[in-house]
C-alpha positions in Angstrom: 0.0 0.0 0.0 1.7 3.2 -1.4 1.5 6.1 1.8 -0.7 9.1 1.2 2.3 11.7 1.9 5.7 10.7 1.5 7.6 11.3 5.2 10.6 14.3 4.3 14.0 13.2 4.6 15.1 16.6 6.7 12.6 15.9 9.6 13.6 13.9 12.7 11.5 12.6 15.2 12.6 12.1 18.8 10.6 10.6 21.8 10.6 10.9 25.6 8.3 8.7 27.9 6.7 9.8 30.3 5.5 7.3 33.4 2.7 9.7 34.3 1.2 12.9 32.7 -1.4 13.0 35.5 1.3 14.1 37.8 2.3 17.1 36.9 6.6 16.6 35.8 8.6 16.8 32.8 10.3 14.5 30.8 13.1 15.2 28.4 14.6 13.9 24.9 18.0 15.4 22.8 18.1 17.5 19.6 20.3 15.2 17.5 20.9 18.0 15.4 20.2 21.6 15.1 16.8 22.8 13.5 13.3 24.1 14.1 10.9 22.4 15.8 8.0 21.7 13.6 5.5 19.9 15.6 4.8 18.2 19.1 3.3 15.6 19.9 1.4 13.1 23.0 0.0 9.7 22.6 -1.6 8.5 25.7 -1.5 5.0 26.6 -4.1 4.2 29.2 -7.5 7.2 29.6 -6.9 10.4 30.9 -9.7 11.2 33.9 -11.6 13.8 35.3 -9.9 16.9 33.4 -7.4 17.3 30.4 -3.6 17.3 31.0 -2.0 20.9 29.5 0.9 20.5 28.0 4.1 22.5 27.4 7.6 22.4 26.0 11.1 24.1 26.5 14.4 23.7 24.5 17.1 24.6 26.9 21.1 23.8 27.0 21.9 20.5 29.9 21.8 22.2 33.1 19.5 25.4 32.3 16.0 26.1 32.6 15.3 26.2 29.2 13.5 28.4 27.4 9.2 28.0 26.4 8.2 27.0 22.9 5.8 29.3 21.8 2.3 27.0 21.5 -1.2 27.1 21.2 -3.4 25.7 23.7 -2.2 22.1 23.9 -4.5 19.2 25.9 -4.6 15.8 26.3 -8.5 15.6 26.7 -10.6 13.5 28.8 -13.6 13.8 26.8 -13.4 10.9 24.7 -10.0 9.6 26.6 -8.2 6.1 25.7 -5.0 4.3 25.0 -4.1 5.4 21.8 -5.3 9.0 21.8 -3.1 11.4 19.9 -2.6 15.1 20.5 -0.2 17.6 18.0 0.4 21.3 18.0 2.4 23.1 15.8 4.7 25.3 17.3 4.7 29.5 16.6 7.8 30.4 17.8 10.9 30.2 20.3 11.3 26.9 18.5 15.1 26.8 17.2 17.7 24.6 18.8 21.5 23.6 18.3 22.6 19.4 18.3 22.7 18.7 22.1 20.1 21.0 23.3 17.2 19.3 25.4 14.0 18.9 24.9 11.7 19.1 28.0 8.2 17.8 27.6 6.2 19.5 30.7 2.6 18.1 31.8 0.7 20.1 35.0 -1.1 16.9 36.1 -4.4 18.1 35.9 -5.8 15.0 34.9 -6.2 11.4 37.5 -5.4 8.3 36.7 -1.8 6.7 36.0 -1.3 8.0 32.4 2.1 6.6 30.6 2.5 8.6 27.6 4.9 9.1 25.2 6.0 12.5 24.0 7.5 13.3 20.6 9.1 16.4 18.3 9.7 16.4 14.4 13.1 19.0 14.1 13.4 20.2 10.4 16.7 20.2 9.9 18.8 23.4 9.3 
């Protein structure tokens, strides 16, 4: 079966896991090289309860608080929650890192319920 769009060859994906997204934490992945972060993602592998998870990101250098990735408004719902559940955003600005940067992946635990998710970020390459 031929793929409806062709993946490009200058975007990366890298992943963090996260044991919990209903206790508010961060977890973190690498820039394996430098670029522009073109979209963030969550897929949620058990139902988020009683309210949506809001989540942010920072690209910062090891040790530093890193800087906020400009976003819109970015939930993992729990209308409609279940293993499986995907949430994207496309980032508006503050989204340019160097090889080596991290990636921090930031959820306030709004949400109940043990929630392992996995976090990811497509980096067009510069």
């Amino acid at each position: 079966m031929a793929l409806p769009v062709n993946r490009p060859l200058n975007i990366v994906r890298v992943f963090s896991y996260n044991a919990d997204i209903s206790t508010a934490g961060s977890s973190f992945s690498t820039m394996p090289v430098r670029g522009k972060i073109v979209l963030l993602g969550c897929v949620i592998h058990a139902a988020v309860t009683t309210a949506p998870n809001v989540l942010t990101a920072k690209i910062g250098v090891s040790g530093s608080a890193g800087t906020a990735i400009t976003i819109p408004t970015w939930t993992q719902s729990h209308t409609s929650s279940a293993a499986g559940v995907v949430s994207e955003v496309v980032p508006s600005g503050a989204n340019l890192g160097d090889a080596g940067n991290n990636i921090e992946f930031i959820s306030d635990g709004a949400g109940s319920g043990t929630v392992p998710a996995t976090y990811y970020a497509d980096i067009l390459v510069s």
